[in-house]
C-alpha positions in Angstrom: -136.6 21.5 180.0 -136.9 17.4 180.6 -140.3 17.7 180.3 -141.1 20.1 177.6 -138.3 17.9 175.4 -140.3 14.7 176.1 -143.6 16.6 175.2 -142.0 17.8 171.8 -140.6 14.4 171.4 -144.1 12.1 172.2 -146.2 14.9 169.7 -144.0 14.3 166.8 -144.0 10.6 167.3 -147.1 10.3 168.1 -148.4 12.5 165.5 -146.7 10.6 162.6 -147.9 7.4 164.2 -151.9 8.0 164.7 -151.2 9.7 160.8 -150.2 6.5 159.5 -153.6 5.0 160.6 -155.4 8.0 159.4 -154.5 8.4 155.8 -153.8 4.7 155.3 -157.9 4.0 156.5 -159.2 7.1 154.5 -157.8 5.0 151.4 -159.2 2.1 152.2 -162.6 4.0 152.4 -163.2 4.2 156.2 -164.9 6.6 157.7 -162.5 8.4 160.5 -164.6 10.5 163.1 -161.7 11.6 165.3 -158.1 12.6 165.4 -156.2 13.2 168.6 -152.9 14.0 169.7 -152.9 13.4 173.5 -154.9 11.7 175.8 -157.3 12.6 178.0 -159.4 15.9 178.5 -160.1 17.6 175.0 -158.3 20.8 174.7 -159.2 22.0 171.5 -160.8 20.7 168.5 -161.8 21.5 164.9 -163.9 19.5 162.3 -163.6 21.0 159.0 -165.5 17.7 157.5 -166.5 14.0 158.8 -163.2 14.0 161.2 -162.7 15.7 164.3 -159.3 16.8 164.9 -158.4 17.1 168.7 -155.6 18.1 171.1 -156.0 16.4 174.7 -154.1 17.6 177.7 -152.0 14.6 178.5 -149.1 14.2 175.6 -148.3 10.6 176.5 -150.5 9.4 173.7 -152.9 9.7 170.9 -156.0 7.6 169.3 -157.4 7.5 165.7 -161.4 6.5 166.2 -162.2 4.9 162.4 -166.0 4.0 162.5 -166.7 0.4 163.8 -169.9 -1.3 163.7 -171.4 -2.0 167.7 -174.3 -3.5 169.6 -175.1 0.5 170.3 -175.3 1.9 166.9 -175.5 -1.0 164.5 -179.4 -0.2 164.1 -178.7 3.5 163.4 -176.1 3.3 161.0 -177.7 3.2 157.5 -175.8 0.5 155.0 -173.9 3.3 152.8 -172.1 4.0 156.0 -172.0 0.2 157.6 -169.9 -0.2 154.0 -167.5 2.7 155.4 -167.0 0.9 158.5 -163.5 -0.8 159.6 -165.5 -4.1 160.6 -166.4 -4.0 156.9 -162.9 -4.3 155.5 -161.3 -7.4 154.3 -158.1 -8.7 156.1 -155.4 -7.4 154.6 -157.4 -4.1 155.0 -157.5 -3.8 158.3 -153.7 -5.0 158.5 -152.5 -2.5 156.4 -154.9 -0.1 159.1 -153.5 -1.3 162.1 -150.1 -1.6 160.8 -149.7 1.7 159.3 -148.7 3.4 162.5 -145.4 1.3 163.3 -144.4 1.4 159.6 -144.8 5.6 159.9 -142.5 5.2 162.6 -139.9 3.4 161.3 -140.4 5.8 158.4 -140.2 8.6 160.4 -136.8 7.5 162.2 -135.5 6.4 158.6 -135.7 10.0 156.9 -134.1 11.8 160.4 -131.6 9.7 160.4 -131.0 10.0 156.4 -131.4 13.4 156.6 -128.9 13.7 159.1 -126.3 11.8 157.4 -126.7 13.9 154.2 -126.2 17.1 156.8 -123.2 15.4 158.4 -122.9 13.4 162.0 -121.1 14.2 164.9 -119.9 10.5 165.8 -116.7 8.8 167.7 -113.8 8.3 165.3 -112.9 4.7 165.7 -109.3 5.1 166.8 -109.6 2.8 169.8 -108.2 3.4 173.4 -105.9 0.2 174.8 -108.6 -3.2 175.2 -108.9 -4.6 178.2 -106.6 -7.8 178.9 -109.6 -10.1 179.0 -111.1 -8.8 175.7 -110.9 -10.7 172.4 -109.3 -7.1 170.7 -106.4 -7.6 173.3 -106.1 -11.4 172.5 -105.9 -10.4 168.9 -103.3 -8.0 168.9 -105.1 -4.5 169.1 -103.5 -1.5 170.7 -104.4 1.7 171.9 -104.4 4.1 168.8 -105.5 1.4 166.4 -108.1 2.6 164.1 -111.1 0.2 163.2 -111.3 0.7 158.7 -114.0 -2.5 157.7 -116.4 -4.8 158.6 -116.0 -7.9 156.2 -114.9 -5.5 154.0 -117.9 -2.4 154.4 -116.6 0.8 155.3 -116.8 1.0 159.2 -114.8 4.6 160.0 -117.1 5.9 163.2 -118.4 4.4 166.0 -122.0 4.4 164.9 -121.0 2.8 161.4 -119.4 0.3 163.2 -121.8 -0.9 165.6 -124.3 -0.7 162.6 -122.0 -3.0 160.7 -121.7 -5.7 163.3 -124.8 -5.9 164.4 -125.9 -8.0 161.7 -123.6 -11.0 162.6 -124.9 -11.7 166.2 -123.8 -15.0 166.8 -121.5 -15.3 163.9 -118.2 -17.6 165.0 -115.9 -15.3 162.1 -116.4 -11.9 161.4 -113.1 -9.9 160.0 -112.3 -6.3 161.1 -109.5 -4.5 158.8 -107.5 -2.0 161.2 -105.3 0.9 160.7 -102.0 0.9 163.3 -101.1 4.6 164.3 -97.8 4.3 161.7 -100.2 3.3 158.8 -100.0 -1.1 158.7 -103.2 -2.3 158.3 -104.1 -5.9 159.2 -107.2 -8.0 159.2 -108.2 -9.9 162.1 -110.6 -12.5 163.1 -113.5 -11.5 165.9 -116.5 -14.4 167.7 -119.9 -12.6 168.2 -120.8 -16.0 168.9 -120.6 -15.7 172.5 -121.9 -12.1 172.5 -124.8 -12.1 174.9 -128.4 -10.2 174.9 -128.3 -8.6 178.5 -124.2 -7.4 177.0 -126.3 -5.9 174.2 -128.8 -4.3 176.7 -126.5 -2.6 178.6 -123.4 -1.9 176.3 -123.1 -1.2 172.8 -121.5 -4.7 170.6 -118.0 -2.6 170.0 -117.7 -2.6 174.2 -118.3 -6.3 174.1 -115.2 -6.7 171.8 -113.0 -4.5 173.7 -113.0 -1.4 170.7 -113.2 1.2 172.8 -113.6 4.5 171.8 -109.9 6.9 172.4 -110.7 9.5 175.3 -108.5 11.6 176.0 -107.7 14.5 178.5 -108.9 12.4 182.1 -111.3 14.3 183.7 -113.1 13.8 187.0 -116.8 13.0 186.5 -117.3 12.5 190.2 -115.6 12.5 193.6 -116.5 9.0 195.8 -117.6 10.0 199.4 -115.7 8.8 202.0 -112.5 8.0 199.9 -108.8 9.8 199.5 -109.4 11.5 196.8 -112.4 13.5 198.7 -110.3 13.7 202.3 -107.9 15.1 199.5 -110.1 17.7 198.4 -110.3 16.8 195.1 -113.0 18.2 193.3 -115.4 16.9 190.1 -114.7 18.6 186.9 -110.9 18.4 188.1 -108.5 17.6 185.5 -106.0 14.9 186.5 -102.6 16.0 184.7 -100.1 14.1 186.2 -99.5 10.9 188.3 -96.5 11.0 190.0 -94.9 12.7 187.9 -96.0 11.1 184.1 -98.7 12.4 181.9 -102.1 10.6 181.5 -102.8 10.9 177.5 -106.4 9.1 178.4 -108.6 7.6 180.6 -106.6 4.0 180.7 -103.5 5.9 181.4 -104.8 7.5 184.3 -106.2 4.0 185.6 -103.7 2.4 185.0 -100.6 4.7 186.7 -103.1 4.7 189.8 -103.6 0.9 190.2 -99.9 0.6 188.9 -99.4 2.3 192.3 -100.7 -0.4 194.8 -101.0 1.0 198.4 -98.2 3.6 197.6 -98.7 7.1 198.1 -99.6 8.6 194.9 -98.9 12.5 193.5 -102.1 13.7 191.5 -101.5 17.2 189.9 -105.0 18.0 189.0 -106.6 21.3 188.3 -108.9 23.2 185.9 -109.6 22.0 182.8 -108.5 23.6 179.4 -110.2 25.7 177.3 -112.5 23.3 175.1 -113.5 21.1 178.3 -114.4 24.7 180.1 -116.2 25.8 176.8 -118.3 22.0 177.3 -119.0 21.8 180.6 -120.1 26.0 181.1 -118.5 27.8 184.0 -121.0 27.2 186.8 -119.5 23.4 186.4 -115.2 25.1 185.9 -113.4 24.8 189.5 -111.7 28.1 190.1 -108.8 26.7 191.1 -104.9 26.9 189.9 -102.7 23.7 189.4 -102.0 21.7 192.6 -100.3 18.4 193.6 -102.1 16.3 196.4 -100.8 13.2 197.7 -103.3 10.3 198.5 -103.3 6.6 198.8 -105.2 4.3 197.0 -107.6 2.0 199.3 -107.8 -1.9 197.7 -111.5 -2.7 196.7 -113.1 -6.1 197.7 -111.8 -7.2 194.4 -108.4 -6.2 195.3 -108.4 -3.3 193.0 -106.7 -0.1 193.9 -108.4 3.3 193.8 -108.5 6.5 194.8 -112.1 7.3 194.6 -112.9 8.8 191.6 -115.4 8.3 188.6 -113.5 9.8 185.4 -114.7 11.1 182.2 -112.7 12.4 179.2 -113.0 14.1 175.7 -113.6 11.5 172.8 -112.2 11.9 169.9 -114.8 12.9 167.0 -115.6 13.3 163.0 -118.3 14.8 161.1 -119.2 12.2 159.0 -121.1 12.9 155.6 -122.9 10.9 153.1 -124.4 11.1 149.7 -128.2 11.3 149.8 -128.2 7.2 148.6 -125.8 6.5 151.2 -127.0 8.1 153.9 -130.5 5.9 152.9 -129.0 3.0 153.1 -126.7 3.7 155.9 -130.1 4.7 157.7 -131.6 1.7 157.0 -129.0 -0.2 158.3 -129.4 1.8 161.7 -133.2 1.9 162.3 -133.0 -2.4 161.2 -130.0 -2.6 164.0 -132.2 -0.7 166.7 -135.5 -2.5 166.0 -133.0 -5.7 166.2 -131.5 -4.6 169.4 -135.5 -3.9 170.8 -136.0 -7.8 169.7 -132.7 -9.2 171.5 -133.9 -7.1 174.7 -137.4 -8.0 174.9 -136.3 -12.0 174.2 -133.6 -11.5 176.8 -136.6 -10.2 179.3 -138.9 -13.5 178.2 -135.9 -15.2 179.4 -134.3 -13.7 182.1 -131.4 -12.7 180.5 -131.9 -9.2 180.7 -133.4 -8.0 184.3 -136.4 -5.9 184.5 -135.0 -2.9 185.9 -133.6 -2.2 182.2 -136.9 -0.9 181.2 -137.6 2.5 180.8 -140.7 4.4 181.1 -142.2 8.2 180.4 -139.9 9.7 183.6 -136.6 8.2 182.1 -137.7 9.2 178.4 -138.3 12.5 179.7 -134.7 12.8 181.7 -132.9 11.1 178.3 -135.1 13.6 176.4 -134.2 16.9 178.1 -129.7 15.8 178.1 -130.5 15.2 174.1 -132.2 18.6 173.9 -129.0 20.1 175.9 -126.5 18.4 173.9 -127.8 19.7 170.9 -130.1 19.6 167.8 -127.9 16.5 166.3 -128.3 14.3 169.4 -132.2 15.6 169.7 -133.2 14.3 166.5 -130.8 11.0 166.9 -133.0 10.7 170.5 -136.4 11.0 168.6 -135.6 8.5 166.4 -134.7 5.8 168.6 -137.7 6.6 170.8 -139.7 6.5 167.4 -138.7 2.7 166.4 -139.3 2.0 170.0 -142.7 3.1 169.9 -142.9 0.9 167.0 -141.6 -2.0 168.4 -143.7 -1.8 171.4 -147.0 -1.3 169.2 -146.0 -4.7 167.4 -146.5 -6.5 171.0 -149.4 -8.8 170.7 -151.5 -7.0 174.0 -155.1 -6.4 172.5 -154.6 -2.5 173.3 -151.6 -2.6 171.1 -151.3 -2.3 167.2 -149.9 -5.8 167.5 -152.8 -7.5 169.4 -155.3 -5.9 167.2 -153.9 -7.3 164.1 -153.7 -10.9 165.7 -158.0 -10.2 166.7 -158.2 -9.5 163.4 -156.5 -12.3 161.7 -158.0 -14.7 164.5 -161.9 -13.4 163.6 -160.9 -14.1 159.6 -160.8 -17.7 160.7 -162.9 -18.6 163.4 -165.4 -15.7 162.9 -166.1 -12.5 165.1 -165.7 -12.3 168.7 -168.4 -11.2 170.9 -168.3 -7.9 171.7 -168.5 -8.3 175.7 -165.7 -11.2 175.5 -163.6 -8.2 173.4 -164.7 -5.8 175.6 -163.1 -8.0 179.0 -159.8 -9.0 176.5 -158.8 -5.0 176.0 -160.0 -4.5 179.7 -157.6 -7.3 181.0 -155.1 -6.1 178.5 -154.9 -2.5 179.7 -154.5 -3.8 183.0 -151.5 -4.9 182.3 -150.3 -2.3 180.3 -150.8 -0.4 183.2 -149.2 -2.7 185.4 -146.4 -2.3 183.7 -146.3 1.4 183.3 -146.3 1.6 187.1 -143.5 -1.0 186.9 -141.3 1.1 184.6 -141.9 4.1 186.5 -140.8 3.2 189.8 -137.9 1.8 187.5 -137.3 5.4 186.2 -137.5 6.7 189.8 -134.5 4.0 191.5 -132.2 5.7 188.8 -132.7 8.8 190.0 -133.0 8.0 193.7 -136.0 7.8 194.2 -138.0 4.8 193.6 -137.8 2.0 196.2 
C-alpha cells in the first residue's frame, strides 16, 4: 500500500511539475523533444508531433528535455531551429522556463487545498486540553475546555486555521488570541512568539509551542513499555484506561495526571475494551477481546523523577467539518500553502545553522510510510499529504544545486552577466552537483530507515 500511495503521490506531483516546464517553454517558442514521468528505463512512449511523451520505470522523478544548443549538434542544427532553442531565449525567458515547475506546484497544492475547503475539512476543534504548567497558555490563564475564537481578530475556530493564523507572526513580542471559556466568557489575551524557536517549529506545530493543545478525550493505550508494571500487569495496547483508583479520566491529562498524582503508591487501573467508535477506528484485529478488569501496579520514578506506569497513551480528538465559500477557501488556502513553504524555509535555515538536527530530514522511504497512513486514513488526509509533499517539492527545486530548478536559474542569470559558461566546466558543475544530491539522498534514507529500526 506504502508504496503504491507514494507512486500515486510522486506521478501527480511530478506530472504537474515537468507540465509547468512544458507548456510554459512551448509559449515561449522552444522546441520540447521529450516528456517523461519517471526516471530511468523507458517504458512506454508516444510522439504524436515534435515531443516524445514517455513513462520510465522508476517513479521518483521526471525530466522535460527543451532543445539546447551543444558542442555535438550545434553544426547540425539549421538557424530556424537554433532560434527554437532554450540557449536562444532571453533571461526572463528562461526564468519563467525554469521556474514554471515550482509555481505548478504551489498551484497544484493551492487548488487541493481550496477545493477541499469548499468540500468541507475534517480538522481539531480548538477547545484546548489543560496547558502545561510551564507554557505561556497556563501563565495566562487558559484552562482545559477553553476554546481558541481569533487571531488579532481573524477567525481561528480549528486547529489548522489556527496554526495558519499564527504562523505569520514568528517572532512577534504581542500577538492577541480571543478565547471562549466552557460557560460562554470570552477574554483576549496576550501571547510572545518571540522566543518561538525553528527546531520547536520542526518538530511541533506553533499551537504546541504555546501550550493550546488540542482536547483528547477517551485515554487510550497506544503502546505497552517493556519491562515496566503496566506490562508485568498484563496490560494490553488498544486498552482503554477507565478509571484510576477509582475517578474517571475525561482525557489524556487526566489520566497522567491521577497516575503521577499517585507517587510510588499502588495504583487501581480499570481498563478494558474500547467503546464502540474507537473499535469502529481502530478495526477489530487491533479490539482486545477482553471484559472490564481492575489491575493494581506501581508506578516506577523516571530519571527525572517522574512517575509512570509504562504506557504511551493515545485518545479521540475532538473534531469539526469545517466549510468555506469558494473565495474563502482561496484565501484560506493561500494562507496554508504560504505557512508550509514558510515552515520549509525556517527548517532548512535551522539546518544551515544547527538548530534543527539532520535526522529531521525525510527521504523517498519515509514519504512512502507517511504516504501509505494518509492513503489509510482517508481520501481527506490523502490529498492534504499530496499537497504538502507538492510545496516541498517546490521548495526543494528552489535550492540553488545546479541539478535543481533553483541552480539553473542562478546559471542562467550568472551567464546574462558574465557571458556563457563552457560547456565542460557546466558539464563538471551538474556532475559535482548530483553528487551531492546523492549524497544526501543516501543521507535521508538511512534517516528513513533509524525511524523504522532499521538504519544504523
Amino acid at each position: 500500500m506504502s508504496l503504491l500511495a507514494f507512486a500515486i503521490t510522486i506521478t501527480i506531483i511530478v506530472t504537474i511539475h515537468e507540465a509547468g516546464h512544458f507548456w510554459v517553454a512551448r509559449l515561449w517558442g522552444v522546441r520540447v523533444d521529450s516528456f517523461s514521468i519517471g526516471m530511468g528505463k523507458v517504458l512506454w512512449r508516444y510522439k504524436p508531433g515534435e515531443t516524445e511523451y514517455r513513462v520510465s520505470l522508476l517513479p521518483i522523478g521526471g525530466y522535460v528535455s527543451p532543445l539546447t544548443i551543444t558542442s555535438e549538434n550545434e553544426h547540425t542544427l539549421t538557424e530556424a531551429e537554433k532560434a527554437r532553442s532554450i540557449n536562444r531565449l532571453p533571461l526572463i525567458g528562461k526564468i519563467m522556463v525554469l521556474s514554471a515547475g515550482v509555481v505548478m506546484n504551489l498551484l497544484l497544492a493551492l487548488v487541493i487545498v481550496s477545493v477541499l475547503g469548499v468540500l468541507g475539512r475534517e480538522d481539531l476543534t480548538t477547545r484546548l486540553a489543560q496547558p502545561p504548567e510551564t507554557s505561556q497558555a497556563y501563565a495566562q490563564g487558559v484552562r482545559m475546555g477553553d476554546r481558541v475564537l481569533r487571531v488579532n481578530g481573524e477567525r481561528a475556530d480549528s486547529m489548522m486555521l489556527l496554526t495558519n493564523q499564527l504562523t505569520p507572526h514568528f517572532g512577534e513580542r504581542d500577538v492577541t488570541i480571543t478565547f471562549e471559556r466552557p460557560n460562554g466568557d470570552i477574554y483576549d489575551r496576550p501571547f510572545s512568539l518571540e522566543k518561538v524557536t525553528v527546531e520547536e517549529l520542526a518538530r511541533l506545530p506553533v499551537t504546541f509551542s504555546l501550550g493550546l493543545l488540542p482536547y483528547v478525550k477517551d485515554p487510550i493505550i497506544a503502546k505497552v513499555v517493556e519491562g515496566m508494571p503496566a506490562q508485568a500487569a498484563g496490560i494490553q495496547p488498544f486498552e482503554r484506561i477507565y478509571a484510576v483508583n477509582g475517578q474517571t479520566p475525561e482525557t489524556i491529562q487526566d489520566a497522567i495526571g491521577m497516575i503521577r498524582a499517585a507517587g510510588d503508591s499502588p495504583v487501581k487501573l480499570l481498563v478494558g475494551p474500547p467503546e464502540a467508535e474507537w473499535a469502529t477506528l481502530l478495526g477489530k484485529e487491533k479490539t482486545p477481546n477482553t471484559t472490564k478488569r481492575e489491575v493494581t501496579l506501581t508506578p516506577q520514578a523516571n530519571d527525572k523523577g517522574v512517575y509512570q506506569v509504562g504506557v504511551v497513551l493515545s485518545g479521540l480528538p475532538e473534531t469539526t467539518t469545517v466549510r468555506y465559500d469558494p473565495w474563502t477557501a482561496v484565501t484560506m488556502g493561500y494562507y496554508q500553502v504560504r505557512n508550509s513553504f514558510t515552515l520549509q524555509l525556517y527548517t532548512m535555515l535551522g539546518l544551515t545553522k544547527g538548530e534543527v538536527p539532520v535526522e529531521q530530514l525525510s527521504g523517498p522511504i519515509g514519504i512512502a510510510n507517511s504516504a501509505g497512513k494518509a492513503v489509510q486514513a482517508g481520501a481527506q488526509a490523502f490529498w492534504e499529504f499530496v499537497a504538502l509533499i507538492s510545496v516541498a517539492i517546490a521548495f526543494m527545486n528552489l535550492i540553488p544545486l545546479p541539478a535543481l530548478d533553483g541552480g539553473q536559474i542562478l546559471i542562467a542569470i550568472a551567464e546574462s552577466i558574465f557571458g556563457e559558461i563552457p560547456e565542460r566546466v557546466r558539464n563538471l558543475i551538474f556532475l559535482v552537483s548530483f553528487g551531492l544530491l546523492g549524497i544526501l539522498m543516501i543521507w535521508v534514507m538511512n534517516n528513513d530507515l533509524a525511524r523504522l529500526g532499521l538504519g544504523s
